[in-house]
C-alpha positions as CSV (number, residue, x, y, z in Angstrom):
1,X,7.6,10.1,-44.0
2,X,5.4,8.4,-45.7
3,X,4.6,4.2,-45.0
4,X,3.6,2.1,-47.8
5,X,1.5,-1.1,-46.7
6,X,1.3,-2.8,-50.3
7,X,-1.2,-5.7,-51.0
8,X,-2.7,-7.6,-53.8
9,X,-4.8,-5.2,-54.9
10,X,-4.5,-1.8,-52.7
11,X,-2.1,0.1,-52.2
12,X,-2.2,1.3,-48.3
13,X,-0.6,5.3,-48.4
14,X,0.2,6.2,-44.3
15,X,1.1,9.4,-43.3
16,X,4.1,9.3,-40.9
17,X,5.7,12.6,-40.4
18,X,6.5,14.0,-37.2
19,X,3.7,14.2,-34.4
20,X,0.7,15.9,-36.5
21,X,1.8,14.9,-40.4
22,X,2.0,18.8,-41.2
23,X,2.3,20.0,-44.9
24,X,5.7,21.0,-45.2
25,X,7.8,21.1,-48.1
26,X,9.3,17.6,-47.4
27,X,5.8,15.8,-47.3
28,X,4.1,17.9,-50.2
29,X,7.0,16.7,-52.5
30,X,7.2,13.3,-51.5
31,X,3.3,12.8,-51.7
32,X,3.3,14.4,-55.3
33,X,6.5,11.8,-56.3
34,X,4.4,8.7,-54.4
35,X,1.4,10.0,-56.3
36,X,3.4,10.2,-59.7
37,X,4.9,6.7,-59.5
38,X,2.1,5.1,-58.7
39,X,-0.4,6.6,-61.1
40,X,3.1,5.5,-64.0
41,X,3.6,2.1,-62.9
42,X,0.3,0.6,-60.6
43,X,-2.9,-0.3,-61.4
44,X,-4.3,-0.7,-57.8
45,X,-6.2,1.9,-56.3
46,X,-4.8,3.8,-53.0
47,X,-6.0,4.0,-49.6
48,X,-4.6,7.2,-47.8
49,X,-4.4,7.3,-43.8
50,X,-2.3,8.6,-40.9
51,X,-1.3,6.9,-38.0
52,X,-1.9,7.5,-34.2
53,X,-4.9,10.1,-33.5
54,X,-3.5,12.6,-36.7
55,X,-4.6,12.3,-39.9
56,X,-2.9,15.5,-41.0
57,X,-3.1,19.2,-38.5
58,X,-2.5,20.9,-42.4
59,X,0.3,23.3,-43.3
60,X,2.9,23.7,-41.0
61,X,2.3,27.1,-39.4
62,X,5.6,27.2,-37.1
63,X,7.9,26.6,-40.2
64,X,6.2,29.7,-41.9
65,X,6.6,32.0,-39.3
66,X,10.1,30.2,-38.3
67,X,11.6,30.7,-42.0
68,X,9.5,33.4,-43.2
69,X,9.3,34.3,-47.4
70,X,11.8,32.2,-48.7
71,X,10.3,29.2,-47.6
72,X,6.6,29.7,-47.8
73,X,7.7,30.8,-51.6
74,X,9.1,27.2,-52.1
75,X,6.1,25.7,-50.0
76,X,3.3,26.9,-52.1
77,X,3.8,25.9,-55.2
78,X,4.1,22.2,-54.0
79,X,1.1,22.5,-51.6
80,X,-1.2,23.5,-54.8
81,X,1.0,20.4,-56.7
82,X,-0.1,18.2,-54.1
83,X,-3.8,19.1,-54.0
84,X,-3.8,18.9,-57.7
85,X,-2.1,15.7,-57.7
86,X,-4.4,14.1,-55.1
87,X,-7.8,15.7,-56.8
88,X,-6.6,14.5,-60.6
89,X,-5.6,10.8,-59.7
90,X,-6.5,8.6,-62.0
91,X,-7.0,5.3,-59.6
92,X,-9.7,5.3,-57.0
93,X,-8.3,6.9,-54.1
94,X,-9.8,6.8,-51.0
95,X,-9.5,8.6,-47.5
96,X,-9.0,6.7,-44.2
97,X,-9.5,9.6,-41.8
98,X,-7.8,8.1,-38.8
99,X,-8.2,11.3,-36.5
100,X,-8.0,15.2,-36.7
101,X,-8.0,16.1,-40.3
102,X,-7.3,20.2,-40.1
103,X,-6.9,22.7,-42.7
104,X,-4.7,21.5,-45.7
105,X,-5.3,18.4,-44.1
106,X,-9.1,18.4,-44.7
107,X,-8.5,19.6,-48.4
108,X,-6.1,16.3,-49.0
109,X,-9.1,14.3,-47.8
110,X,-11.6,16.3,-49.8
111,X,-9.4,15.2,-53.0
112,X,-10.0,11.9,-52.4
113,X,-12.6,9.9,-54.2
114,X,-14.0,8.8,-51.1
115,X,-13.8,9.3,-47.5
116,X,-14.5,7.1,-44.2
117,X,-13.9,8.7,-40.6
118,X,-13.9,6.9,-37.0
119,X,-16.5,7.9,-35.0
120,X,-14.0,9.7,-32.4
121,X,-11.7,10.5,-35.1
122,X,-11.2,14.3,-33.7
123,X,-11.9,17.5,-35.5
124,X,-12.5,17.1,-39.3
125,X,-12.4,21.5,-40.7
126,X,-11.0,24.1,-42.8
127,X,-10.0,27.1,-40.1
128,X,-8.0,28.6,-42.8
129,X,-10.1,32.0,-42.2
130,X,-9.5,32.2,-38.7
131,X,-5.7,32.1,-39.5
132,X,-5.8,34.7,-41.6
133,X,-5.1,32.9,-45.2
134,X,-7.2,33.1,-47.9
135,X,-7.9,29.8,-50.0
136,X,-5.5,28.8,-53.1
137,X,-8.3,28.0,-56.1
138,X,-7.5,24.4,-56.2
139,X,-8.5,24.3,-52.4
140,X,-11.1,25.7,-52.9
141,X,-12.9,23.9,-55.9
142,X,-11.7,20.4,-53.5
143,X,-14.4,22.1,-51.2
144,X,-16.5,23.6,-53.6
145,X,-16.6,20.1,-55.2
146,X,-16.9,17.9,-51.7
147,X,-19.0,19.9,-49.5
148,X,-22.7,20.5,-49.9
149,X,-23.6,23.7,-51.4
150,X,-26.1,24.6,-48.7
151,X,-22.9,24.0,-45.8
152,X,-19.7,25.4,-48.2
153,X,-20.2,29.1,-46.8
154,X,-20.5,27.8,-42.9
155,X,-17.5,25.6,-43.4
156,X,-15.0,28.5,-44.7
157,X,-16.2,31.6,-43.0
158,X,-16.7,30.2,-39.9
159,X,-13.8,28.2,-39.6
160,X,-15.0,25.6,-37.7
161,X,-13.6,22.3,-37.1
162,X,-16.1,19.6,-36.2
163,X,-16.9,16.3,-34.9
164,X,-17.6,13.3,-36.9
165,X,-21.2,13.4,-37.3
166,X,-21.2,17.2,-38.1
167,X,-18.5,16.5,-40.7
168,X,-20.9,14.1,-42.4
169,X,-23.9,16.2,-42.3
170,X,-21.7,19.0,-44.0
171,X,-20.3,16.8,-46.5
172,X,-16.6,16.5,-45.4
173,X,-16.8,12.5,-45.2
174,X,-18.9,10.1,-46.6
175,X,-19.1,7.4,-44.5
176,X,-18.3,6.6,-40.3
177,X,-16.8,3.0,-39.0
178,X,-16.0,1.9,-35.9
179,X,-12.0,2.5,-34.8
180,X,-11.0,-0.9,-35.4
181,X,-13.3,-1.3,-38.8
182,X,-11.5,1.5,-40.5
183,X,-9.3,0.4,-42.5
184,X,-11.0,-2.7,-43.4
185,X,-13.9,-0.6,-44.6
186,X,-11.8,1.9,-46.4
187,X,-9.9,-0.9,-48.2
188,X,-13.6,-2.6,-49.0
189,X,-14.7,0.6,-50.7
190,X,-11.9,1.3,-52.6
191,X,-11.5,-2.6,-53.5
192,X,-15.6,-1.9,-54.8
193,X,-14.3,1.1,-57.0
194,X,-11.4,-0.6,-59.0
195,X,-13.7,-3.5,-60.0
196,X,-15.5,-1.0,-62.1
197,X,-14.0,-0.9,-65.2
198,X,-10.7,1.2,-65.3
199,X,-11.8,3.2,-68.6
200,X,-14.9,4.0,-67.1
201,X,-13.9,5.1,-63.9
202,X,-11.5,7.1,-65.3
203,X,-14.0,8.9,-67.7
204,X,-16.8,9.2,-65.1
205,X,-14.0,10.7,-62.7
206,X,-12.6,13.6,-65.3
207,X,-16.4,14.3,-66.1
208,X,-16.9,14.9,-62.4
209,X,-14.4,17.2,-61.9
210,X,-14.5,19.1,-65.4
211,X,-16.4,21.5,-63.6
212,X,-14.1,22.3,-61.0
213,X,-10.7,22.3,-63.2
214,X,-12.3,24.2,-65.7
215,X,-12.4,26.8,-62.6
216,X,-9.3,26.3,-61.5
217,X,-7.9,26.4,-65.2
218,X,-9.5,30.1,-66.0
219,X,-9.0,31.7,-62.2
220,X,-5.6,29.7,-60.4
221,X,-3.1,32.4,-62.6
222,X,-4.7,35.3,-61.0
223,X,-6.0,34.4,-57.7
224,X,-3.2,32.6,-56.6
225,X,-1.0,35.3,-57.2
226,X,-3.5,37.3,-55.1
227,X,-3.6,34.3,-52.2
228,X,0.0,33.9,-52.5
229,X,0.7,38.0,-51.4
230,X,-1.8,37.8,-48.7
231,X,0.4,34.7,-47.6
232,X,3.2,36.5,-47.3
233,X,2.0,40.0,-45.9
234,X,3.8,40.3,-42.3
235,X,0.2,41.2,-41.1
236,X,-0.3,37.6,-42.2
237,X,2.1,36.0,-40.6
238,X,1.2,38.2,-37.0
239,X,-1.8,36.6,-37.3
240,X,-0.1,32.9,-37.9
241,X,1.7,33.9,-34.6
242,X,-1.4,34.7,-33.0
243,X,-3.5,31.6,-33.9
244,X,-0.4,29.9,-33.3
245,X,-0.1,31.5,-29.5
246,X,-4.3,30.3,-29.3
247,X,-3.9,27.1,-30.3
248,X,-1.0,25.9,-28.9
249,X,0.3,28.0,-26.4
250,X,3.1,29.5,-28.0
251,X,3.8,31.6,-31.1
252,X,6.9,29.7,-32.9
């Protein structure tokens, strides 16, 4: 589900589950357990990538539609966990975006410290509009906090997915590298952040964010609750089914 590559002084996080490395409850948990041991017991920072032409396609839309309230009411709280786990991580953390990076996808990449994309790496959005969901808080400061101000509003209500070069004029990623130079150059840049003093880091990190978790802190309770009930409406899910039937060619 999850491959660790461990080195002396990165930690090498690849995504490994199933054909698109989708979001479920399985792979939200298991990131947030990873992200918990390591943050207890490792000093290193972490390098996170997929494997193949997926990065991560985001939630897992056929399980939703497939096992209906019950389990998107045991996937959501997790997914926000995840986010949260990511975004607050104490170690440079740094995205490797290997290919398509979609939806909940994009926001796991957003909560990294950093992020370096192949120049083919596939589609790099958030289409969670076009789906019919609205945003959890926490995904949305990750956003609100990576994305340019002047490109936030095109990136959510349009929906749109984009290329690499788009992706780095909207703010999405931060740097591109050749196919066979990615890793190397993710592991350069986070190797550059942890010989900055850890205290400092650390400090400079939380002060970046106080912003954003001071949103998320006054507005998750109540908006979430919102999100969560849109989540669940069967209008919603018709509309998973749809996008679903768009996308892919079939509706569960």
């Amino acid at each position: 589900m999850i491959e660790r590559e461990d080195s002396d002084d990165v930690v090498v996080l690849r995504l490994a589950h199933g054909k698109a490395n989708a979001l479920d409850y399985e792979l939200c948990k298991t990131l947030v357990e990873t992200f918990d041991q390591l943050e207890a017991h490792d000093d290193r920072p972490v390098v996170i990538t997929g494997r193949d032409r997926i990065f991560s396609a985001g939630v897992d839309l056929f399980r939703i539609v497939n096992e209906g309230e019950r389990y998107l009411n045991k996937l959501f709280p997790i997914l926000l966990d995840t986010f949260a786990r990511l975004f607050d991580f104490q170690r440079p953390l740094v995205a490797a975006i290997n290919g398509h990076a979609i939806a909940g996808g994009c926001v796991i990449a957003c909560a990294c410290d950093y992020r370096v994309a192949t120049k083919n790496s596939g589609r790099i959005g958030v289409p969670e509009l076009l789906v019919g969901v609205p945003f959890p808080t926490i995904a949305m400061e990750i956003l609100r906090f990576s994305i340019s101000n002047a490109h936030l509003q095109q990136a959510v209500y349009t929906g749109g997915t984009f290329d690499t070069e788009d992706a780095m004029r909207l703010g999405f990623i931060d740097e591109i590298a050749d196919d066979k130079e990615l890793l190397d150059l993710a592991l350069h840049r986070a190797r550059h952040f942890a010989s900055i003093p850890k205290r400092s880091y650390t400090l400079s990190k939380r002060q970046l964010h106080e912003p954003a978790n001071s949103r998320i802190a006054a507005l998750a309770s109540e908006n979430d609750e919102a999100v969560r009930a849109v989540w669940m409406d069967p209008k919603t899910l018709d509309n998973m089914r749809d996008y679903l039937q768009r996308t892919f060619g079939r509706k569960h």
